[in-house]
C-alpha distance (Angstrom), angle and dihedral (degrees) to the residues before:
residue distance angle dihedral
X1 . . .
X2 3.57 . .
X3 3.60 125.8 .
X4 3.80 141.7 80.1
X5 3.51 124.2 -109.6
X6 3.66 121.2 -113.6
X7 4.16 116.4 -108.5
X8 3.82 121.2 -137.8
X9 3.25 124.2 -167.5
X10 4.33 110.0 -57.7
X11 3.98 85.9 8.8
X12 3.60 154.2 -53.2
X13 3.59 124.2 10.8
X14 4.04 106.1 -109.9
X15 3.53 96.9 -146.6
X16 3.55 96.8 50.8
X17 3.95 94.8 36.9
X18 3.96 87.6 60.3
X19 3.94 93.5 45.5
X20 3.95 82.8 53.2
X21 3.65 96.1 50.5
X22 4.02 95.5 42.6
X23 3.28 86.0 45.7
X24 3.76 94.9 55.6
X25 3.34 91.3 43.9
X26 3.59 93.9 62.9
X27 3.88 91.7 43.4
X28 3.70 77.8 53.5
X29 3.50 106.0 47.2
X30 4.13 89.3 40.3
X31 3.85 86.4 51.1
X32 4.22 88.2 53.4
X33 3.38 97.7 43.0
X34 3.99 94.6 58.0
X35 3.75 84.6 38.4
X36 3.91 80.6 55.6
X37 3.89 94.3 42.0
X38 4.03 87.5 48.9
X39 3.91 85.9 51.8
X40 3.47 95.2 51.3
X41 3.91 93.0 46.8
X42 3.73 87.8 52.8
X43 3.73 93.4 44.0
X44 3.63 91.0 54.8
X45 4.05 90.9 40.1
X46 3.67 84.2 54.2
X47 3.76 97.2 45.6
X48 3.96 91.8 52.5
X49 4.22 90.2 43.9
X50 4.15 85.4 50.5
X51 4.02 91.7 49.1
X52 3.96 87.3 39.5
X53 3.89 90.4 53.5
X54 4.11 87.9 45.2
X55 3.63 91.2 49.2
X56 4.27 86.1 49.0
X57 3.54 91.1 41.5
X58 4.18 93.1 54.1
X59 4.12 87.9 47.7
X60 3.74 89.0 45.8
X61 3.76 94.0 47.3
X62 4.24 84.8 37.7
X63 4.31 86.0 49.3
X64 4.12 90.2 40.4
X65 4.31 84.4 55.7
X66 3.86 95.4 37.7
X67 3.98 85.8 45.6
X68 4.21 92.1 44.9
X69 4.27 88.3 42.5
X70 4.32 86.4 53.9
X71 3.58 89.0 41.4
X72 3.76 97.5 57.0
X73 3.31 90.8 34.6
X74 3.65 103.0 56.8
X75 4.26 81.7 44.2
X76 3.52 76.7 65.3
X77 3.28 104.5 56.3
X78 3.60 95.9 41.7
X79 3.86 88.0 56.8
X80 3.53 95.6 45.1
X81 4.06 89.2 49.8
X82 3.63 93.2 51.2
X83 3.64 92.3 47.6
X84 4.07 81.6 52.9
X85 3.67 88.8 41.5
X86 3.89 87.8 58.6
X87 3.65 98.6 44.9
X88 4.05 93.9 55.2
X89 3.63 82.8 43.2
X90 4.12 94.1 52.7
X91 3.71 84.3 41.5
X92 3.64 104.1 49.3
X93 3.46 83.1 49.2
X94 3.99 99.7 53.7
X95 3.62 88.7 48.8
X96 3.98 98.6 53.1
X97 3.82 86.9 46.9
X98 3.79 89.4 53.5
X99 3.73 90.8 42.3
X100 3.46 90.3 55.6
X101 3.91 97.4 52.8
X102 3.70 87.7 47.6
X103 3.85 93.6 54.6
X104 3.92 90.4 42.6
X105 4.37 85.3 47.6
X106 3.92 77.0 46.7
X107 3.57 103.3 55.6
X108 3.91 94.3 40.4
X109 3.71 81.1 55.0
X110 3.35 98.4 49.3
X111 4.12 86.4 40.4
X112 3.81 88.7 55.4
X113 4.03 88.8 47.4
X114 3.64 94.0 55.0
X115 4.02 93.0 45.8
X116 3.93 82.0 51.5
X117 3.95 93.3 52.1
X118 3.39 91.2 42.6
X119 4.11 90.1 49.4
X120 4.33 81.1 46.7
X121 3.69 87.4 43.3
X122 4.24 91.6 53.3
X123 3.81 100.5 39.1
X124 4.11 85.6 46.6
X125 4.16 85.9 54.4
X126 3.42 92.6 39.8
X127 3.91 92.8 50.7
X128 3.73 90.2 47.0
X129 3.52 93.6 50.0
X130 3.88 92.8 50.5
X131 3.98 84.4 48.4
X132 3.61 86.6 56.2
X133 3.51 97.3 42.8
X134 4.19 89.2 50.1
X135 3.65 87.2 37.8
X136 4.09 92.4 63.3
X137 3.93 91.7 31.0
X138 3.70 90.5 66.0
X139 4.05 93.6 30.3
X140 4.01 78.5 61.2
X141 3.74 102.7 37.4
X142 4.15 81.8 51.3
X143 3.22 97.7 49.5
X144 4.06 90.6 42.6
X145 4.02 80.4 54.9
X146 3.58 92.8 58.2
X147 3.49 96.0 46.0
C-alpha cells in the first residue's frame, strides 16, 4: 500500500484516511493469515518430522538391541568354541600320550618276542646239533659193530 493521502485544508481527508486504514487492514489481515497458513504448514511439517524421528528413534533403539542380542551372542559362541577348541585339544592330547605308552608296551613286547624266538631259535640249533652229534655217534658205534 503505497501512496500518500491527500491533505485538505487543517489535515487529512477523512474519507480517504479511512479507505487507507481499511485498506491496510486488509493488507494486514491478508498478510497474517498466510503468515498463519505458513505456520500451520510448518506446524504440521514439524509434527510429521517429530513422529518421523520417533519412528527412527524406536528402529534405532530396536537395531541398537538386535545389534547388542548378536553381539553377545556371537561372544557366546566364540566362548563356547574355544571351550570346544580346548577339549579336542586336551583330548587329542590324552590319546597321543596313551598311544605312545601303548607303542612303547608294544615294542617291549615285540622286544621280548624276538628274545623268545631267538631263545626257540638256539635250543632248536642246539637240539639239531645234539641230533647230529647222536646221529654220527651211533652211525660210528654201528659201523664199529660191523667191523
Amino acid at each position: 500500500m503505497k501512496g500518500k493521502l491527500k491533505t485538505v485544508l487543517f489535515g487529512f481527508d477523512k474519507k480517504e484516511t479511512l479507505n487507507y486504514i481499511e485498506n491496510y487492514q486488509r493488507e494486514s489481515q491478508r498478510k497474517i493469515s498466510a503468515l498463519e497458513d505458513e505456520i500451520s504448514a510448518i506446524k504440521e511439517q514439524a509434527e510429521a518430522l517429530k513422529s518421523e524421528n520417533e519412528a527412527f528413534e524406536k528402529e534405532l533403539t530396536t537395531v541398537k538391541d538386535r545389534l547388542e542380542a548378536a553381539e553377545n551372542e556371537a561372544i557366546a559362541i566364540k566362548k563356547a568354541s574355544d571351550e570346544k577348541d580346548k577339549r579336542y585339544i586336551y583330548e587329542i592330547n590324552e590319546t597321543y600320550q596313551q598311544l605312545e605308552i601303548m607303542r612303547d608296551n608294544m615294542k617291549t613286547a615285540l622286544d621280548s618276542f624276538i628274545k623268545q624266538v631267538d631263545n626257540i631259535n638256539d635250543n632248536l640249533e642246539n637240539t639239531k646239533n645234539a641230533i647230529d652229534t647222536n646221529s654220527q655217534n651211533e652211525s660210528v658205534n654201528d659201523k664199529i659193530m660191523y667191523i
